[in-house]
N, C-alpha and C positions, 0 to 999 in steps of 0.2 A: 664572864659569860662569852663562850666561844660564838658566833657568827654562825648562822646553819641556814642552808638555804633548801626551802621543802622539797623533797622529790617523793610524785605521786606514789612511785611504785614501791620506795622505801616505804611508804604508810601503808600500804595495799600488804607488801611483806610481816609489817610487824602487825596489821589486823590480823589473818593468816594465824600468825605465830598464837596470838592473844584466843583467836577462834579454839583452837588445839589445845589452846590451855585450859580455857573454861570447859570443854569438854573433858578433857581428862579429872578435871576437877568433880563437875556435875556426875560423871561416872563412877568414881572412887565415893564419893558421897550418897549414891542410890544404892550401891550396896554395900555400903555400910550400914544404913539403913534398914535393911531388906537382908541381913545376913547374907548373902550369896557370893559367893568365889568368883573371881574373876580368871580361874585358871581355865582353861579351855574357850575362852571368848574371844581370844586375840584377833581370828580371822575375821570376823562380825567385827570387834573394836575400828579395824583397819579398813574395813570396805566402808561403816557408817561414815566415819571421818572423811576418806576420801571423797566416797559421795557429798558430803554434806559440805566441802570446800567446791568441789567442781560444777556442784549449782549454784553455791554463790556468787561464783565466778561468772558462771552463763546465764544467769539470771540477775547479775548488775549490784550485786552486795555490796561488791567491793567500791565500782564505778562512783558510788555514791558518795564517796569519801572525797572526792575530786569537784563534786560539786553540791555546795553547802547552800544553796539556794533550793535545793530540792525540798521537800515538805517532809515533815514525819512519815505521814501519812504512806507516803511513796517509800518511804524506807521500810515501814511495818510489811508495806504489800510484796514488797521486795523480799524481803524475809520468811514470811510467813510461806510464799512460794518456795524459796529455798526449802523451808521446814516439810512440805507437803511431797516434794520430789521426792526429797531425801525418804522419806518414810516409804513412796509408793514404791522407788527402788529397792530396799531394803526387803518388804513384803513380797516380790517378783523374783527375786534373789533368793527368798528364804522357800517359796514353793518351787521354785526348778530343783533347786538342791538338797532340800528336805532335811537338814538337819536333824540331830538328834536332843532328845527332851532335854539334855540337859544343859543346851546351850541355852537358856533363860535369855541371854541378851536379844534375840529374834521374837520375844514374844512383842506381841500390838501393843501391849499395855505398857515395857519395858523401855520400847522405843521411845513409845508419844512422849515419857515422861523426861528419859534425856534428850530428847530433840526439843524440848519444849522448852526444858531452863537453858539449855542450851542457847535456844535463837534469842529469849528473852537476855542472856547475858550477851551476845552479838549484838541487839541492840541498844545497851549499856554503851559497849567498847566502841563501835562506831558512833555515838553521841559525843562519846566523849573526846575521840579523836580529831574529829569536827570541829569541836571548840578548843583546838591545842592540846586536847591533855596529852601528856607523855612524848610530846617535842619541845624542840627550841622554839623558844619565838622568832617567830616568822620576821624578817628585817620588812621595813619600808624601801618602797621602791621608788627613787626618786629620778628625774626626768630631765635635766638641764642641757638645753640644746636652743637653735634659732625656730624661730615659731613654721619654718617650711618643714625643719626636718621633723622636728617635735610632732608635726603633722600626717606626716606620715607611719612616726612610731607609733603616736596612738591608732590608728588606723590597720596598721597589723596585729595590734591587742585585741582591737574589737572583732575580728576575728577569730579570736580564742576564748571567747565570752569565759570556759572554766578556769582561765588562768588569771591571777590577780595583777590587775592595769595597774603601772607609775603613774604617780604625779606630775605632775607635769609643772613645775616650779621656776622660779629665777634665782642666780647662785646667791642672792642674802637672800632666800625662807630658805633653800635647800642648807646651809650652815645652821641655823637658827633648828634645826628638826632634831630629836631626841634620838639616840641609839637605843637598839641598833637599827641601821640603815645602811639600803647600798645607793647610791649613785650614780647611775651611768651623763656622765658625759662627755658631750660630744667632739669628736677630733676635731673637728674645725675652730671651737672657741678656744680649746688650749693653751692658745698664746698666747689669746688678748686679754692687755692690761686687767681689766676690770673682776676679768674670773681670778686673777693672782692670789685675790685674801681667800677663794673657796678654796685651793689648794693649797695656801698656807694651813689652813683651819683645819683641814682635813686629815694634817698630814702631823697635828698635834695630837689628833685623838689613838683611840688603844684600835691597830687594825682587825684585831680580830672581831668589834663591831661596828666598823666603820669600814665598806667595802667601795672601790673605787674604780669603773668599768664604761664600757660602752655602750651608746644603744644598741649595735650589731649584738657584743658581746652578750647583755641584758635578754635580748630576744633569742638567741641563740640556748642560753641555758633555761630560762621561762617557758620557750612556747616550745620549746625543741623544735624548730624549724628556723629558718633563714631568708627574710622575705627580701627580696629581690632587692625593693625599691632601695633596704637601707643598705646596699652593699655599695661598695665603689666601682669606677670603671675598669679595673685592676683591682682583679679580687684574689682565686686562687690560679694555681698553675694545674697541668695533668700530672706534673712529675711532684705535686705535692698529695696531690688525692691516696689513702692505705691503698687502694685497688693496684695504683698501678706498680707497688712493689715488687720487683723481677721475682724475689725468691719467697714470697709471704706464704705461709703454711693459708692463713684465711683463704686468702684467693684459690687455692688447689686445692682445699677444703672443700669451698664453697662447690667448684664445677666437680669434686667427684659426689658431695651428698644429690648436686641437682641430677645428676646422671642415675644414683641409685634410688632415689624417691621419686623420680620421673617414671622411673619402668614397673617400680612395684604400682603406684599410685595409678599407673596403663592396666595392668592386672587386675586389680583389685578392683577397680570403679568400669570396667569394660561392660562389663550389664548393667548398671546405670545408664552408661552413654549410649547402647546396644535401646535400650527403654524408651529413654528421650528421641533420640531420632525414628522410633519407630510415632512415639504423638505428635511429634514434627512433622510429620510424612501423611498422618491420617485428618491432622485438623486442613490443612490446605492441598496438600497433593504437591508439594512442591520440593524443593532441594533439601537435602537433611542440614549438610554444611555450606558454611559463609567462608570462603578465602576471599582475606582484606590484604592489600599494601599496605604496610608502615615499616617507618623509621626504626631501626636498628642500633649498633653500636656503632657509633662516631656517626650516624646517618645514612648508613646505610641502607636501603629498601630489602624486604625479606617478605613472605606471603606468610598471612598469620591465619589458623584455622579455626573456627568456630565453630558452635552448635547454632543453626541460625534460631535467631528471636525474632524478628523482623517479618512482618510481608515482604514477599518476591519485590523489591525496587526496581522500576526502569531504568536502564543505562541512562535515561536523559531526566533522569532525578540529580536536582542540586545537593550535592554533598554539606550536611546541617548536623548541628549534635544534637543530641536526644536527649530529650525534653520530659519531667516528671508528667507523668500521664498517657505519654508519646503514644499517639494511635496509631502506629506503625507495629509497637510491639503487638504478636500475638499471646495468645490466652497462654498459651504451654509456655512460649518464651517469656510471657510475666514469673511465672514460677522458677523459669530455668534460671533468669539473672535475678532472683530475691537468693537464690541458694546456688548461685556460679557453678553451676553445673553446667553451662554454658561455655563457660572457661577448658573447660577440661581433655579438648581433644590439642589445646596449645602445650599437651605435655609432649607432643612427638614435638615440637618448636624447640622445648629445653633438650631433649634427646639428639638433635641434632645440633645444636648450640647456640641456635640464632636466639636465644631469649634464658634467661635463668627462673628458679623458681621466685626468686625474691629480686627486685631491681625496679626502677621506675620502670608506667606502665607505657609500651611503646604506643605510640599516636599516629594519623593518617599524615602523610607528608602533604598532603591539600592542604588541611590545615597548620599543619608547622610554619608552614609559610607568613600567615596572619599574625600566628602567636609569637614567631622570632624579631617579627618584626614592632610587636606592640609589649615582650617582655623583655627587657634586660637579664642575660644571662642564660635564656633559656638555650642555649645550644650546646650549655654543659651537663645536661640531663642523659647526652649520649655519653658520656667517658663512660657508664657501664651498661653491658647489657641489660636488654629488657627484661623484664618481668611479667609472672603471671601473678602474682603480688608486692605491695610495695611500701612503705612508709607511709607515701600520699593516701594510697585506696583505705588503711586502717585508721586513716587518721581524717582524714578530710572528706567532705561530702562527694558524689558523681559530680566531675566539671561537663558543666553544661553551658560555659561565656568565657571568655579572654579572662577575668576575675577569679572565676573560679580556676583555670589554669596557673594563673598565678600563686592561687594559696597550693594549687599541689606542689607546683616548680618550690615552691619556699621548702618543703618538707624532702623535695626529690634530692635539694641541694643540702638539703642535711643528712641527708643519706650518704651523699657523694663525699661531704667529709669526715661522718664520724662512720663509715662502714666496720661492720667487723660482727664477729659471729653469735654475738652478744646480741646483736641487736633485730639481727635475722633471724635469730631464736625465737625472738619478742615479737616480730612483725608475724611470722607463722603462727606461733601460740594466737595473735588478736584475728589473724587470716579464720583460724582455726573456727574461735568465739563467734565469727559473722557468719560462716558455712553452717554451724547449728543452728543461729539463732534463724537464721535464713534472713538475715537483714540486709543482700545486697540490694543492687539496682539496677 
């Protein structure tokens, strides 16, 4: 048995897969049933399907797969909403464009019926994927370290409540544990005598289920992030970072897509922002936009433009972060930053270069000062440009304490090593999922 360590988004992938298949099934099966040809339905075939994965998507189908603590209950509702979009899209669809009679698959009764074994077979497939079916088993995650650092490892798990927390062991129970299993530990006990028989032991069994790593290492593939605390003082270089490759296609990549989606997305959302600043202007009477100072690439200072959310501030207001409930925001600006509309005039930022579309998100240099000084590491969040989105923001709550800075800096810094186009795809696609659901802050 090969060793397989779960990745969310492979499960998310082959639900996906499995969804398209139960529907191509459930479809093939209702007319067979029902006599009826499937020649001429294809364009209907291809919009239901899409539709009916893009609200699983934005309605959390998938999501659910990632966290096995959720209830039935929450999954049924989860679905049954996918099932109910899906339909009203498809009826909204079928009146603009009025088909003709004999595309059967637009009728109400057509739909409900394959939409319906449909979600019922999705909630099958995500049960069962839930409980393992159709993976490897999941290895134990084992923990052998000195009780400070060990202390700390567990402490950036519990910050990832959906990822599953190591053990936290001594090297005889970590021998004595059944495969498969990984192990991470830690560089400092390596040498000493007493750990000798766990890597004796370790190093008899079959590696492909018996995996042998580090805390860093451990957290780095688990939580996909990089928390500070377990890094050393001497961690990476700039001349190690993908970014900073003289000749990398990603990198030239990256500034010509930020440049051409910078100017359409100027285009395109300009009556929007032309909207907002006009309820910005009528709720107070006050300035439409916010230019802020912050930190730039390598620390830089660069003036950042907003849509203001805020009350008019006094110059002799203490500089504080903003706080869930914050009575500073106003009524328009609660709407602007639930759906970062607010964000949006920082595309002239990317257009002129001081910030990219995807990159950590830049900070006020008032406070950098506090946070350099009480995070390790934190001043390698400039080797790239900033962002109007970021690994941190898709992933991690608004920091609102040194704490909270620190879990984004943990995510920023796994940005900064695993960069690459792959993964800016994925941060835009999840950018994308919070702009609809309107779940910023």
């Amino acid at each position: 048995m090969k060793l397989s360590w779960r990745n969310p988004r492979r499960t998310l992938f082959l639900c996906a897969v499995l969804d398209l298949l139960g529907m191509c099934l459930v479809l093939i099966g209702l007319a067979s049933f029902w006599e009826l040809p499937l020649q001429g339905q294809f364009f209907w075939i291809v919009v239901t399907a899409i539709a009916y994965l893009l609200w699983g998507w934005l309605l959390g189908t998938y999501t659910v797969l990632g966290w096995p603590s959720l209830s039935r209950w929450t999954l049924i509702q989860r679905l049954g909403l996918c099932f109910l979009s899906t339909l009203m899209l498809v009826a909204i669809l079928r009146w603009l464009i009025n088909p003709s009679l004999d595309v059967w698959l637009v009728y109400r009764s057509s739909q409900m019926s394959w939409l319906f074994c449909t979600t019922i077979l999705s909630l099958f497939v995500r049960v069962a994927l839930r409980r393992g079916a159709l993976q490897a088993e999941e290895p134990q995650l084992i923990l052998v370290a000195p009780a400070e650092e060990a202390l700390r490892a567990m402490q950036a798990w519990q910050l990832t409540p959906t990822r599953m927390m190591p053990q936290w062991l001594s090297s005889n129970d970590a021998v004595s544990q059944p495969s498969p299993l990984v192990i991470a530990l830690s560089t400092s006990v390596r040498h000493q005598p007493k750990y000798r028989r766990l890597l004796e032991e370790l190093e008899k069994r079959d590696p492909r289920e018996c995996n042998l790593t580090t805390p860093l290492a451990l957290a780095e593939r688990q939580l996909e992030r990089i928390p500070p605390a377990l890094l050393p003082d001497l961690w990476i270089g700039y001349s190690e970072i993908p970014w900073n490759a003289l000749f990398s296609p990603q990198r030239q990549l990256k500034r010509a897509a930020d440049f051409v989606l910078a100017a359409l997305l100027i285009a395109v959302t300009a009556p929007l922002v032309f909207i907002a600043a006009v309820l910005i202007w009528l709720e107070d009477r006050g300035s439409v936009f916010y230019v802020q100072e912050r930190s730039g690439w390598l620390g830089q200072p660069f003036k950042v433009l907003k849509l203001r959310t805020m009350k008019v501030a006094s110059p002799e207001d203490p500089i504080s972060w903003t706080l869930p409930g914050d009575e500073r925001i106003t009524r328009v600006g609660h709407w602007l930053r639930r759906s970062r509309l607010d964000e949006l005039p920082q595309l002239l930022n990317v257009l002129r270069g001081d910030m990219s579309l995807i990159g950590p998100r830049p900070e006020r240099p008032e406070l950098e000062l506090k946070l350099e000084a009480s995070i390790p590491h934190y001043r390698k969040r400039h080797w790239m440009r900033p962002g109007l989105s970021g690994w941190a923001q898709v992933c991690a709550p608004y920091a609102a304490s040194v704490q909270d800075s620190e879990l984004k800096l943990s995510y920023d810094l796994y940005y900064l090593k695993y960069f690459s186009t792959w993964l800016d795809l994925l941060i835009l696609f999840r950018t994308i999922k919070t702009v609809l659901k309107v779940a910023g802050r």
